[in-house]
C-alpha positions, 0 to 999 in steps of 0.5 A: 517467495513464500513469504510474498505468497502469505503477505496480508494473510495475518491482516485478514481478520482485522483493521488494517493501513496501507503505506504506498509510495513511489520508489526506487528507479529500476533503470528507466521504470519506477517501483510503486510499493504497497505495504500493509500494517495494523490500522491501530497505533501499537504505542511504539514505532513498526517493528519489521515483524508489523509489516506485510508486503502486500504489492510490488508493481513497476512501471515506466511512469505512474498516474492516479488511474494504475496507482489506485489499481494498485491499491485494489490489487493490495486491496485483494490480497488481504480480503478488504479494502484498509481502514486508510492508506499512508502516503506523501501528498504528491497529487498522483498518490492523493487523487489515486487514493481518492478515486477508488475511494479509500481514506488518505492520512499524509505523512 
């Protein structure tokens, strides 16, 4: 639990992405995932070691509204808002994004 405790806190200070998607199903409810890692390209792919659990919520079903509170909410874990967020261009991730107005980069 520590380790979900202190996510984000070694992004504090410097440029940061968030990388969110919807993922698994938990029965009936679908986990949204945010993660945080440094807005520079290390030259490498991530290692495990590059990457923040900044938010894990669940929900019966998603929509851009609680997707871009989610995002906030991971927002202020780390202190500030990221330099851009990560996703896949399914419209409730784009126009969650969009609307608290952070800086999409599709995968």
């Amino acid at each position: 639990m520590k380790v979900y405790e202190t996510s984000g806190d070694s992004l504090q200070n410097t440029k940061y992405a968030q990388i969110v998607d919807e993922s698994m199903m938990i029965g009936s409810e679908k986990l949204l995932l945010t993660l945080g890692v440094p807005a520079k390209h290390k030259g490498r792919p991530l290692h495990s070691n590059d990457v923040n659990i900044l938010n894990i919520a669940v929900a019966n079903s998603w929509n851009a509204e609680a997707v871009g509170a989610q995002l906030k909410t991971a927002s202020k874990k780390v202190g500030h808002d990221p330099h851009y967020v990560i996703s896949d261009n399914a419209s409730i991730m784009a126009k969650g994004i969009r609307d608290v107005g952070l800086r999409h980069q599709r995968d």
